[in-house]
N, C-alpha and C positions, 0 to 999 in steps of 0.2 A: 511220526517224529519222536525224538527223544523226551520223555517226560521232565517235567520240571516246568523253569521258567521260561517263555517264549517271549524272542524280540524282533524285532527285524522282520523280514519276510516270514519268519517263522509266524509269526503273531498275525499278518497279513492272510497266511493263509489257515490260520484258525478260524479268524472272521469269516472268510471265503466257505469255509467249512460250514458254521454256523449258518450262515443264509441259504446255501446251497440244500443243507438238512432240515432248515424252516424248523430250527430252534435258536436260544439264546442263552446265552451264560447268566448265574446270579454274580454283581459285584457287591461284595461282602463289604464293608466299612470295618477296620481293625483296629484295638487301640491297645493291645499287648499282646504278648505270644501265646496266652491263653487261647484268644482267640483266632488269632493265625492257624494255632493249630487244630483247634476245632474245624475251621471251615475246610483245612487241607483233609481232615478224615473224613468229614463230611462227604468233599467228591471224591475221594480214594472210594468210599462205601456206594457211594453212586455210580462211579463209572464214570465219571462227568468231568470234565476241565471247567474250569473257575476264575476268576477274576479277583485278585483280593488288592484292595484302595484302602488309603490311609488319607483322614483331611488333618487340615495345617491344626486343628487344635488335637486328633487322634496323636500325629505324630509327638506335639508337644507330651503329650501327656506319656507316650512310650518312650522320650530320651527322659522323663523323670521331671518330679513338678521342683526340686531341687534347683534346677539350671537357669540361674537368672536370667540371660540372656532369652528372651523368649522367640526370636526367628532364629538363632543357632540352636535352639533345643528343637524347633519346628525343621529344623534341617537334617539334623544328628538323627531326630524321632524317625523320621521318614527313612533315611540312609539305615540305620539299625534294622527297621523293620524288614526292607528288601534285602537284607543282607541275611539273615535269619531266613527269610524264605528262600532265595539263592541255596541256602546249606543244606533244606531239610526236603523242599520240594519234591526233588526226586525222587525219594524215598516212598512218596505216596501213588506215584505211578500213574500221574494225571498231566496233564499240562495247565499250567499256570501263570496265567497275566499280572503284571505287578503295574498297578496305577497309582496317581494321584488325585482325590477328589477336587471339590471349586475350592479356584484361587480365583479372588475378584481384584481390582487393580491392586490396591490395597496390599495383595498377598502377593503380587509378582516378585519381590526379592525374597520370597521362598524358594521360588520358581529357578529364579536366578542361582540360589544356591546351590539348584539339586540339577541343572546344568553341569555346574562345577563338578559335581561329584562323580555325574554320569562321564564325563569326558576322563576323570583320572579312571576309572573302572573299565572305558572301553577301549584307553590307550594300553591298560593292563593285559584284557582278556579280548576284545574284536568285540566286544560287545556292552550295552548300555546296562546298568544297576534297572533300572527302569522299564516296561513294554511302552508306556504311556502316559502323557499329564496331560493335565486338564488346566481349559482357563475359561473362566466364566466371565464374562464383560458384557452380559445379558442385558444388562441395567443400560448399558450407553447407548450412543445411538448407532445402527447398525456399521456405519460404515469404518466408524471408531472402532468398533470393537475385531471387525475383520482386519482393519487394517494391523492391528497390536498383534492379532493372533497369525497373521502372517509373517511377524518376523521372528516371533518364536519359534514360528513352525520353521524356517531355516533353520535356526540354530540348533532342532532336535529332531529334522530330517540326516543332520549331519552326521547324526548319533545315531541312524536307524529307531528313532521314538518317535511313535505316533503322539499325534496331536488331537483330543475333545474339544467341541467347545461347546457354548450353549446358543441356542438363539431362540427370544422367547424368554418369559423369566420362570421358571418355575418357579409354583407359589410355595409357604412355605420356610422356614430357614433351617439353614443346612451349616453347623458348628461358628455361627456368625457372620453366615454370605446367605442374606434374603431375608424375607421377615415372616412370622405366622400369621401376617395381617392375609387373611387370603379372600373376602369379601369382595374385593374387585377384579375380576375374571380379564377386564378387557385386555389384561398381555399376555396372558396365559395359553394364547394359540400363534404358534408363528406360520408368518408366511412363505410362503413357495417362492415369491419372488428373492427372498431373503435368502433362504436355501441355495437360492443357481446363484447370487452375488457371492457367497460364500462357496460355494461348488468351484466356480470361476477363478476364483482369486487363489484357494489352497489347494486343488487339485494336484495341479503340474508339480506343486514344490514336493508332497510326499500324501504318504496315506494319512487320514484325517477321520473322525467320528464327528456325529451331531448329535448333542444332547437337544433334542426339537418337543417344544411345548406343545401339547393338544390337552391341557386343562390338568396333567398332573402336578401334586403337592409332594411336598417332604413330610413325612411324617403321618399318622393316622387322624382323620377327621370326623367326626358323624356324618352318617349318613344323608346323602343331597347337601353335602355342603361342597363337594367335590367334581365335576363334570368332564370324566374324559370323551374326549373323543379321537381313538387312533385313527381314522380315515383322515384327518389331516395329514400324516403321513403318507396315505396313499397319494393324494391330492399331490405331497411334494414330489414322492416318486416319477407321477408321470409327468408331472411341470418337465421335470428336470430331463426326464430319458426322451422327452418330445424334442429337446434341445439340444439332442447330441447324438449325432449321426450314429448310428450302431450298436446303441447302448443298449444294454439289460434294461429288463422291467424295473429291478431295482438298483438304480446305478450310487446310493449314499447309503451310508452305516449308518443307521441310529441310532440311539441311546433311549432308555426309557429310564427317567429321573424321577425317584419319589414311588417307586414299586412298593411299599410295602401298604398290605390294604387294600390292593387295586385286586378283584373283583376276574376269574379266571377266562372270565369271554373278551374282557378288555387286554388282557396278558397276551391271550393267543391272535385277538385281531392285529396286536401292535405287533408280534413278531411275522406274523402273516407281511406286512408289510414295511421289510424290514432293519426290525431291531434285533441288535445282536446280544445286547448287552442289557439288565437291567437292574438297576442301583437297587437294593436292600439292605438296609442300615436300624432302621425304629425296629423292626418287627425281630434283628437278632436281638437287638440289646433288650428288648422286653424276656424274650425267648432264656437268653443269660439269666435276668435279674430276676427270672420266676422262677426257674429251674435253681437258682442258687435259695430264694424263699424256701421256696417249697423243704430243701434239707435244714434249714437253720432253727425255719418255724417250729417243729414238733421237737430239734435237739436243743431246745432255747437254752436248756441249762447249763450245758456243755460249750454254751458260747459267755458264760455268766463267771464259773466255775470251774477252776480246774477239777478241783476234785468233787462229785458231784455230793451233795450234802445229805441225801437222803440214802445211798447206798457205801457211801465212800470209798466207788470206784475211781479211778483216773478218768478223764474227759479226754486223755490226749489224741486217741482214735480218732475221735467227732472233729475237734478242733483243730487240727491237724490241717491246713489251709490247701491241701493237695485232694483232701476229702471234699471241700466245698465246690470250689474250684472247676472240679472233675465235673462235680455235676452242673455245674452251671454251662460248661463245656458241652459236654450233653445236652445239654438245654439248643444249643445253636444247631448242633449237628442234628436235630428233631426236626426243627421249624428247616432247615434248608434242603433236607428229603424231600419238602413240600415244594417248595422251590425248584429242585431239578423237575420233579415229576408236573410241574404247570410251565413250566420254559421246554422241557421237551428234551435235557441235555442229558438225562439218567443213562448210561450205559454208548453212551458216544463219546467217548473221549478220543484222540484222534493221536494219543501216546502208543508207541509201541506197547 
């Protein structure tokens, strides 16, 4: 297919692709076009199609910390972001998914927003600003939360947009949806039965992902304080394909929530059983804010000084914010070569 952004079936059958090749995409977390476009050179260098997610406080922070209104800046942020990717995507010659991270109830009139938006965009072009959003409802009780997420998934089947959700809480907090309290394990694994309640109910409406807990966190933890276990998703696999006449081994999309950290025998079991998709967000932004140190630290003077004191040359080279930037840029595109090459997507991309 044509590179760029994929929606609709398009996007459908990139997943199909993914499992079929027993790999999975990295979804990158973006909070400006710095690093939008890092991740897009990133897979352009790889060969790799990509996933790039923005959450309700990323987006805030890319329509500008200026904008009073803080859910029409969390609308604007996100809308700008895809819009920007929409322009540029192509150009990198990969295909690319455009999501939205957790929205827990709380955030559903983000949600609602960027409905709105999606419908004036695909009454423009036949197609959604969006591949995908996400709702998190992890926390309530299961039937609550399917039932919510079933009628979202109407209104963004209607749109050709898939629908994530979570089930299980991952441990952890993710831009102010969950907490870092992660010492208590016991909802950290969901169950199978869960999985087919949730199979059942969103199936028939449209295509659907599962963010499914088997003990991963957001964010990086010491050592043994974490316990995955992917064979829960196997366990859901066959629950589910035992319950449906003619189904594949692997009849639900996964998601693997809280990748960054996670240990490469755990990577390959969970897409072994499958995940298509896996969130990495901590591990760029260190990636950025080391790679941006690392040029500042030895040019300290040049960030002090225009003109520099001891030689009284101009600093403006050094300081020059396309200078720093760049490399911190680099910085992500490093850490997510790592990435393609442990998900398995380096050089499969499925773009003309």
């Amino acid at each position: 297919m044509k590179s760029g952004v994929v929606t609709g079936r398009e996007y459908v059958e990139l997943v199909e692709a993914c499992k079929r090749g027993a790999y999975a995409l990295p979804a990158v977390n973006v909070v400006g076009t710095n690093s939008v476009n890092a991740v897009l050179e990133a897979a352009s260098n790889a060969r790799s199609d990509v996933i790039i997610q923005i959450s309700n406080g990323g987006a805030q922070f890319f329509a500008g910390q200026g904008i009073q209104d803080a859910l029409r800046a969390k609308v604007l942020g996100a809308v700008s972001m895809a819009q920007h990717v929409h322009t540029v995507a192509k150009d990198y010659g990969v295909c690319v998914v455009l999501h939205t991270d957790h929205a827990n109830r709380g955030l559903l009139p983000w949600i609602d927003g960027l409905i709105v938006e999606n419908r004036m965009h695909f009454e423009k072009t036949g197609s959604p600003l969006f591949s995908s959003h996400m709702l998190d409802l992890s926390e309530e009780p299961v039937s609550q939360n399917i039932d919510t997420c079933a009628k979202y998934h109407e209104a963004l089947a209607e749109l050709n947009i898939s629908l994530e959700i979570e089930l299980g809480v991952t441990g952890g907090e993710e831009d102010g949806v969950g907490s870092d309290d992660v010492s208590d394990n016991s909802r950290l694994y969901t169950q199978p039965e869960d999985v087919w309640y949730a199979y059942q109910t969103l199936n028939d409406i449209g295509h659907f992902s599962i963010a499914a807990a088997f003990g991963n966190v957001h964010g990086v933890y010491r050592p043994g304080n974490v316990h995955l276990r992917p064979s829960i998703l196997d366990d859901c696999q066959k629950y589910i394909s035992s319950r449906i006449s003619g189904a594949n081994s692997k009849p639900c999309d996964f998601v693997f929530h809280g990748g960054s950290g996670s240990g490469k025998n755990d990577v390959s079991k969970a897409v072994d059983y499958g995940v298509f998709k896996m969130n990495i967000d901590t591990d760029t932004q260190f990636a950025f804010s080391s790679a941006l140190f690392s040029f500042m630290e030895p040019n300290s003077q040049a960030f002090k000084h225009q003109i520099d004191p001891d030689t009284g040359k101009p600093n403006k080279s050094l300081y020059d914010p396309r200078k720093s930037l760049r490399e911190a840029e680099k910085g992500i595109v490093a850490r997510l070569q790592e990435a393609f090459d442990v998900l398995g997507s380096a050089n499969k991309t499925i773009a003309d």
